[in-house]
C-alpha angles and dihedrals in degrees: 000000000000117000109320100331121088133189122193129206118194124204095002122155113233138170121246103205117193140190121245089187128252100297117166106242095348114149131177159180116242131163139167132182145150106242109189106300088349141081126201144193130195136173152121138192128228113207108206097242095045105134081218127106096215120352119228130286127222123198116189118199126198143178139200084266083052128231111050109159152316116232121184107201116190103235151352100256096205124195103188097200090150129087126195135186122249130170082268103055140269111351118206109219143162126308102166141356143199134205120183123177133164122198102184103295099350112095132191135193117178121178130180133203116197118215088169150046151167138168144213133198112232084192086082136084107315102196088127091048084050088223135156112216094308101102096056093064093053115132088223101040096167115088112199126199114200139204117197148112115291113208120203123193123162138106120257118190087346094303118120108242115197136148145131123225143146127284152160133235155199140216145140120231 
């Protein structure tokens, strides 16, 4: 609404962007989608000095009843089957990706296939990452934000879960 005049969209797809902070040299994996009767959110963020290879990942699942389940998979397995074209040239990107995780008897598959993609150069000006020089140096300078379907298969307290739905995603090349 504006003012007093409203308009209403049903069944609209629509980005919700979000704000990691202003974290010198900080990239990150980040997805959600609606996948059937759940929701889920996955992400993690990768600070430039971490010892570790990749941090963890959480992946948070809901329902219409709320709180389903946390999963932790171990990675994003990527297939960048995609190219794109930037100001420096093809660009190689997702295509396709794939999360597993196992929590005692829960299970959880989620595969996503990407219809869309853009990047940006971080290398750029950084005025919206609010960065000093940082960014320019990632090893991975190109930010890339996905559309695609997100597919969900597991089992969760002995009941199949299973559903496709959109999404968006997030990634560094």
């Amino acid at each position: 609404c504006t003012g007093t005049t409203c308009e209403r969209y049903d069944e609209a797809q629509a980005y919700h962007d979000h704000n990691w902070g202003t974290w010198r040299g900080v990239t990150w994996d980040w997805g959600a989608s609606r996948a059937g009767e759940y929701t889920l959110l996955y992400g993690r963020v990768q600070a430039p000095d971490s010892m570790v290879a990749d941090a963890p990942i959480f992946l948070y699942l809901v329902d219409s009843a709320g709180f389903r389940a946390v999963f932790r998979p171990r990675q994003v397995q990527y297939v960048d089957g995609r190219t794109i074209s930037t100001k420096d040239g093809a660009l190689r990107v997702p295509s396709r990706a794939v999360m597993t995780d196992a929590r005692g008897a829960d299970t959880l598959r989620v595969e996503l296939e990407i219809e869309d993609a853009v990047a940006t150069d971080t290398r750029g000006a950084v005025a919206e990452r609010g960065e000093s020089g940082l960014a320019r140096i990632l090893p991975r300078p190109w930010f890339i934000q996905m559309k695609g379907t997100a597919r969900i298969s597991g089992r969760i307290d002995g009941q199949v879960v299973s559903g496709k739905g959109d999404g968006f995603f997030e990634s560094y090349r």
